[in-house]
C-alpha positions as CSV (number, residue, x, y, z in Angstrom):
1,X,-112.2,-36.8,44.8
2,X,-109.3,-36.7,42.5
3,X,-111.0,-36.4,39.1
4,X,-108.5,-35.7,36.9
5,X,-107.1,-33.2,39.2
6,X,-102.9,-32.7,39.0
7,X,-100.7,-34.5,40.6
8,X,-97.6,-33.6,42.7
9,X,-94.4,-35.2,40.7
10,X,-92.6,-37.7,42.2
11,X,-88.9,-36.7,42.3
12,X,-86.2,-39.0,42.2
13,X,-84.2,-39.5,45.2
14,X,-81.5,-42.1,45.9
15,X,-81.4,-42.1,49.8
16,X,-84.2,-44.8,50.8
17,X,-85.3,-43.1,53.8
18,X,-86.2,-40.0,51.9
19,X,-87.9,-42.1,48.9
20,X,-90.6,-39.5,47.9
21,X,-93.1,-42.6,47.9
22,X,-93.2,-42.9,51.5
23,X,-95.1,-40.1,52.1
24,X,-98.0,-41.3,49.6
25,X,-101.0,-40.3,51.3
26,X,-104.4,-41.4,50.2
27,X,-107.5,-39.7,49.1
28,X,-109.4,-42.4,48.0
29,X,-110.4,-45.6,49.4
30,X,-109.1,-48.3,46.2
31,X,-105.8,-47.7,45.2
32,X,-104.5,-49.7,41.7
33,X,-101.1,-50.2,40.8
34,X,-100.5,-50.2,36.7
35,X,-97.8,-51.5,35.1
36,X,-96.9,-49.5,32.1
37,X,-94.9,-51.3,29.0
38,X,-96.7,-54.3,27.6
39,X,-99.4,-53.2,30.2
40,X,-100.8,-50.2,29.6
41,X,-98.5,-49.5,26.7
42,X,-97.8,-51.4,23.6
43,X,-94.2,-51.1,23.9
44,X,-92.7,-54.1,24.5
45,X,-92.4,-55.1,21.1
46,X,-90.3,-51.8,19.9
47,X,-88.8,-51.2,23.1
48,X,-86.9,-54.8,23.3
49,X,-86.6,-56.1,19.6
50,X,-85.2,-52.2,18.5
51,X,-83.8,-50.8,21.4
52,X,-82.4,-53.1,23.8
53,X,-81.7,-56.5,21.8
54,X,-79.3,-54.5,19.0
55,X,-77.8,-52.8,21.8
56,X,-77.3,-56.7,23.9
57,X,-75.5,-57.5,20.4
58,X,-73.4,-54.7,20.4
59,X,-72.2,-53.9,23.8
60,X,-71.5,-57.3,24.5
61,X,-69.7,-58.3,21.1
62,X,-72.2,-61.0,20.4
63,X,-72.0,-60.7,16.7
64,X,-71.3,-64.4,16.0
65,X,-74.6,-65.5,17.9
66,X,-76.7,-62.8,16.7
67,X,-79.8,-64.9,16.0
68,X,-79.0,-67.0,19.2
69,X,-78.5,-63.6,21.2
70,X,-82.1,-62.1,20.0
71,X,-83.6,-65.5,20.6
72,X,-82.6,-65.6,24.0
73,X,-83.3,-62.3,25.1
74,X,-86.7,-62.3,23.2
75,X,-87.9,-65.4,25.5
76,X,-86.7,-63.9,28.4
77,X,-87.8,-60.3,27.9
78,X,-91.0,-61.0,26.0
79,X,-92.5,-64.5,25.6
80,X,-91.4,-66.3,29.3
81,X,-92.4,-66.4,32.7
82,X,-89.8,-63.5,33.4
83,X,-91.4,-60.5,30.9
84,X,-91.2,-57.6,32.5
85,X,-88.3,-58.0,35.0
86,X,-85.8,-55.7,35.5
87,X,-83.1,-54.9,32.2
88,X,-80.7,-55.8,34.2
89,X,-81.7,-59.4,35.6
90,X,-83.0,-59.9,32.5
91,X,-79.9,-59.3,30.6
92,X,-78.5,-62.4,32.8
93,X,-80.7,-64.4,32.6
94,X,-80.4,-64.1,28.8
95,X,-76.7,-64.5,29.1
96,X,-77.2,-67.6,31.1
97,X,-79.7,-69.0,28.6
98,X,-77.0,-68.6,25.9
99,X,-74.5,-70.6,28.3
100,X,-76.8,-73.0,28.2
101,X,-77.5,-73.7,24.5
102,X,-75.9,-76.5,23.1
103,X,-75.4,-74.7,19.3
104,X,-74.0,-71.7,21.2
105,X,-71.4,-73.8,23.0
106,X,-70.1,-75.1,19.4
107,X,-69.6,-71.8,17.5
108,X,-66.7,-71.6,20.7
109,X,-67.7,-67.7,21.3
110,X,-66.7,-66.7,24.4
111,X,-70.1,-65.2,26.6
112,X,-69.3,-62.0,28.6
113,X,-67.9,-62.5,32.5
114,X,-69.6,-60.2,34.7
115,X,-69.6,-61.5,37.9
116,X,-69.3,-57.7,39.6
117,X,-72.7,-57.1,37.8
118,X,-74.3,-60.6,39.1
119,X,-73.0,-59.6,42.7
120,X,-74.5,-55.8,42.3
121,X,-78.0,-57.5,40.5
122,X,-77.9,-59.7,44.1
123,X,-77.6,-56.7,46.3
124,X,-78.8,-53.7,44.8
125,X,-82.8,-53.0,45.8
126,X,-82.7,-49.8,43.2
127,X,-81.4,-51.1,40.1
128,X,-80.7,-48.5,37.5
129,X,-78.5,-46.5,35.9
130,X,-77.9,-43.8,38.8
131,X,-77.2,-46.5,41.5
132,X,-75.0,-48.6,38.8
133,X,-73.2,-45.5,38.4
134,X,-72.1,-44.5,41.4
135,X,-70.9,-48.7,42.3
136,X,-69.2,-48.4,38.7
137,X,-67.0,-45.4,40.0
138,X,-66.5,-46.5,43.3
139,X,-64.9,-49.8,42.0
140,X,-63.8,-50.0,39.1
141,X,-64.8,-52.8,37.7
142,X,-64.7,-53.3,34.0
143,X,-67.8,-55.2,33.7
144,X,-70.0,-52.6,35.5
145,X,-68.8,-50.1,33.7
146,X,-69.9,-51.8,30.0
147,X,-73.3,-53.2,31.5
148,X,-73.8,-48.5,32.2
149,X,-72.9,-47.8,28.9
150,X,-75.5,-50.7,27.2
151,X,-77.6,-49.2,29.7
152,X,-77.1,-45.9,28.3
153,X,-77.6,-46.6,25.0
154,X,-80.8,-48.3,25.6
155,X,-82.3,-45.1,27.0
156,X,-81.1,-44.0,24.0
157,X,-82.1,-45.8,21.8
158,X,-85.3,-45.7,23.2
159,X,-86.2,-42.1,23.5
160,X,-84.7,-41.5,19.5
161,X,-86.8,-44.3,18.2
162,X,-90.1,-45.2,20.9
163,X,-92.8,-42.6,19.8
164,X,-96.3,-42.3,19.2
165,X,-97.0,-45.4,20.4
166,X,-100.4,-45.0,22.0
167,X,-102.2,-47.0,25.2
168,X,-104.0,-50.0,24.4
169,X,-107.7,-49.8,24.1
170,X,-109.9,-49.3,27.3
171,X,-107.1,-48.1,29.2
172,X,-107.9,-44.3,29.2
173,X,-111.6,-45.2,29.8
174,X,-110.6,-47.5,32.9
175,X,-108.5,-44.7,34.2
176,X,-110.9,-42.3,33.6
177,X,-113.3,-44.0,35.3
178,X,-110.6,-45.6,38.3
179,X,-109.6,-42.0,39.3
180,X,-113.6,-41.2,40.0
181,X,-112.7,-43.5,42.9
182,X,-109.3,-45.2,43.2
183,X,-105.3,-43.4,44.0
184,X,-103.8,-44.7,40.7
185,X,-100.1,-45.4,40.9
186,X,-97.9,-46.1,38.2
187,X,-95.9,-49.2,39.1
188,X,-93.1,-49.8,36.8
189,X,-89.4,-51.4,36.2
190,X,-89.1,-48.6,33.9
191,X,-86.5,-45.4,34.0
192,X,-88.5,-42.6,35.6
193,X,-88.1,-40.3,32.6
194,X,-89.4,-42.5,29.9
195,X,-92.4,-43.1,31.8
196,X,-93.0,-39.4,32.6
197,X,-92.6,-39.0,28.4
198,X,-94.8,-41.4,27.8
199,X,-97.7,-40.9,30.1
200,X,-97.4,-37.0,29.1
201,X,-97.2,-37.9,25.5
202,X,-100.9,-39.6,26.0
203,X,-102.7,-37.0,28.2
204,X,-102.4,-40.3,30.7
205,X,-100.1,-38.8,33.5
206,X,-103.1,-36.6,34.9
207,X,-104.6,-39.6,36.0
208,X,-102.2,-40.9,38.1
209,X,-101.6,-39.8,41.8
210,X,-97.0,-40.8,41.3
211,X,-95.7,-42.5,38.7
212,X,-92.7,-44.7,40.0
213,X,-90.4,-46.5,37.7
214,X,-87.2,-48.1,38.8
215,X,-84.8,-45.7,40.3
216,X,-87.3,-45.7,43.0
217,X,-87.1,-49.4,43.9
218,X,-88.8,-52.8,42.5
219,X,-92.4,-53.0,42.1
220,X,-93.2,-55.1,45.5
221,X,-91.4,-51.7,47.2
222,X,-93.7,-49.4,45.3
223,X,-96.8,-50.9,46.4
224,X,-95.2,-51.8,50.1
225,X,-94.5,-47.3,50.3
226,X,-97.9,-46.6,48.7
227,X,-100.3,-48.8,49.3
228,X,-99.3,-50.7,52.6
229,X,-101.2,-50.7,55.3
230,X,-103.5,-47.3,53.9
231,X,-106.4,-48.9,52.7
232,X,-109.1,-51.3,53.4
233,X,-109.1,-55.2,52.7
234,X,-109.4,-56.0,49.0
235,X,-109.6,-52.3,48.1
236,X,-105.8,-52.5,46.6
237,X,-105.8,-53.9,42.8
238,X,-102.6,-54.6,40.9
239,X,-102.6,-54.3,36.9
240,X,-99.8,-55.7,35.5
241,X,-99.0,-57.8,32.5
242,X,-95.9,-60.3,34.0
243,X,-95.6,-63.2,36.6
244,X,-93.8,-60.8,38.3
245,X,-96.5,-58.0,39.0
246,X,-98.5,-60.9,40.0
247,X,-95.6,-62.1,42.5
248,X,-95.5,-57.8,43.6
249,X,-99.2,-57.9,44.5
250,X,-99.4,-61.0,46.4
251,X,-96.4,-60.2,48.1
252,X,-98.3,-56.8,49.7
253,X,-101.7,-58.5,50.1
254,X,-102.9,-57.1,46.4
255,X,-105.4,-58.1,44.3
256,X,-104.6,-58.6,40.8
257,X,-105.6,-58.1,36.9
258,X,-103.8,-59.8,34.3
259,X,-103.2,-58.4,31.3
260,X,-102.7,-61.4,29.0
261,X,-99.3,-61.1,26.5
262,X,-100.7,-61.6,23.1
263,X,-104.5,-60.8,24.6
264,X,-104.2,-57.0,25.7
265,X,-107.4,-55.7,23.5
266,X,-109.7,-58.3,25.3
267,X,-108.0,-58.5,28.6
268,X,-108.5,-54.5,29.1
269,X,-112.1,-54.5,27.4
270,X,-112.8,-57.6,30.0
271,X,-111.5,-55.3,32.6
272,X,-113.4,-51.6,31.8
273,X,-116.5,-53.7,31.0
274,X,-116.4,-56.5,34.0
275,X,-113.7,-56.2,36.3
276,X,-113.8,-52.6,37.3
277,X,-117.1,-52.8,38.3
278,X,-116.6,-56.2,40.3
279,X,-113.3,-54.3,42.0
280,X,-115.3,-51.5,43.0
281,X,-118.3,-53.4,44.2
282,X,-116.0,-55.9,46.7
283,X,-116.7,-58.2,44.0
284,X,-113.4,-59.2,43.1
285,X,-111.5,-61.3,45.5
286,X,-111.8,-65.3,45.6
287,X,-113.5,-67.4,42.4
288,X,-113.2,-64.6,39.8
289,X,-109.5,-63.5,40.3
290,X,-108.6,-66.9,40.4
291,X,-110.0,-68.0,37.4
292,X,-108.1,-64.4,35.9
293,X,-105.2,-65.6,37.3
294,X,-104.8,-69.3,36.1
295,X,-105.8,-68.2,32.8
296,X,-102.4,-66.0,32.8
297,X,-100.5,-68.4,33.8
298,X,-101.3,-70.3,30.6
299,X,-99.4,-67.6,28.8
300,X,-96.1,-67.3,29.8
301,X,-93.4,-71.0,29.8
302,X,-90.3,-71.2,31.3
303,X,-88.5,-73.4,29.2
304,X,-87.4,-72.1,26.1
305,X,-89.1,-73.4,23.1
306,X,-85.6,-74.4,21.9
307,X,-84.9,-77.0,24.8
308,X,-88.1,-79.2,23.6
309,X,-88.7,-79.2,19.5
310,X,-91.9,-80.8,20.3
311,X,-93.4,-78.0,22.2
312,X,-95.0,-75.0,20.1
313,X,-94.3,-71.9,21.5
314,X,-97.3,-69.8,22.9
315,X,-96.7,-66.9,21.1
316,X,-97.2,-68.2,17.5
């Protein structure tokens, strides 16, 4: 049994046949997947609205939209069916929201042009700064080159001003009681090095068998290296708190927890007190997760509040 026993770290490697994941073995037979900002964490909040959204602003000499610029990259990042994906989709996405906004269009302010970064976003598995840095020098172009540096000064940003900002409550006892019986992997779109700081800053990372944030591929790949194929049917439980840890789990033949945005107290006491024990006793799968599962999908919209005045938005 694992216990709380050490684990070997994960390093990072950038040559996909010698991803360190691969060789995950198990020594348990459940295996769960956890998400870490907005899942386990509650980071979201600081992490976007003080690290990366001043830094979208700045980088990107959106000044004149400001409020339209944090609006935008709030829904995308925080309150819509896309939380959690990757900083660099995301920053796209909340570039073409902007396009899209009629009040934007009048102020005439001319929105970044980055088709090198679209076409990299499109082809890139491992999408993070080391891999962004490497196409950046090898080509040249201008746009990947600014969309590094913003990355840069998100890290930044984050490890000067993200501290002491402890798990939610019921997530050290779930773990606790997980690593009696399941390989816990930490599955995250992350950089590597702020979740290592985090889950050490907690007393968390002992728990976890790897802990794998983006440089090591997207989430669906984590679980694929980890968890495919190495463990019974219904034994493999994703926790995650975004549409696309759900889409990650289903696309590796995962089970899944939702961890509701807005509803992480509750969601994690439902899970230490109810669906642990149902996951553990091969009570999980079918009617319950289901009902888990549509109740999530209450939570996050994808059109933006702005596009229909009538419509309240979920978050309030």
């Amino acid at each position: 049994m694992r216990g709380r026993a050490g684990r070997a770290k994960i390093e990072i490697m950038t040559n996909d046949t010698s991803n360190p994941l691969r060789a995950f073995s198990p020594r348990h037979d459940f295996f769960v997947g956890v998400d870490s900002d907005g899942c386990a964490f509650d980071t979201m909040e600081v992490k976007h609205k003080e690290c990366f959204i001043p830094n979208i602003v700045n980088a990107w000499d959106l000044q004149p939209i400001s409020k339209f610029a944090r609006a935008a990259a709030e829904f995308v990042n925080l309150y819509s069916r896309w939380r959690g994906i990757n900083r660099f989709p995301a920053l796209l996405r909340t570039f073409d929201l902007l396009a899209d906004w009629p009040e934007v269009r009048k102020r005439g302010v001319a929105l970044p042009d980055v088709p090198n970064l679209r076409h990299w976003t499109a082809t890139e598995t491992k999408l993070a700064n080391p891999a962004l840095e490497r196409m950046a020098s090898q080509t040249g172009h201008a746009d990947l080159a600014r969309a590094l540096e913003w990355s840069k000064a998100v890290n930044a940003a984050i490890a000067r001003l993200v501290r002491g900002v402890p798990p939610f409550p019921f997530v050290r006892e779930s773990l606790a009681r997980l690593a009696e019986s399941a390989d816990i992997v930490v599955v995250s779109a992350t950089p590597g090095e702020a979740l290592e700081r985090e889950w050490q800053e907690h007393a968390l990372a002992s728990y976890a068998a790897a802990i794998a944030g983006q440089e090591l591929g997207t989430k669906k790949e984590h679980l694929a290296m980890t968890a495919g194929g190495k463990y019974p049917a219904n034994h493999v439980l994703m926790i995650g708190d975004a549409p696309g840890d759900l889409e990650a789990a289903r696309a590796n033949q995962a089970l899944f927890y939702p961890i509701n945005p807005g509803a992480e107290d509750a969601s994690w006491e439902r899970f230490y007190k109810e669906a642990l024990p149902r996951f553990l006793r091969g009570q999980y799968a079918g009617p319950y997760e289901a009902a888990l599962i549509a109740e999530f999908e209450t939570y996050l919209p994808e059109t933006p509040p702005w596009k229909n005045a009538c419509q309240k938005p979920t978050w309030d």
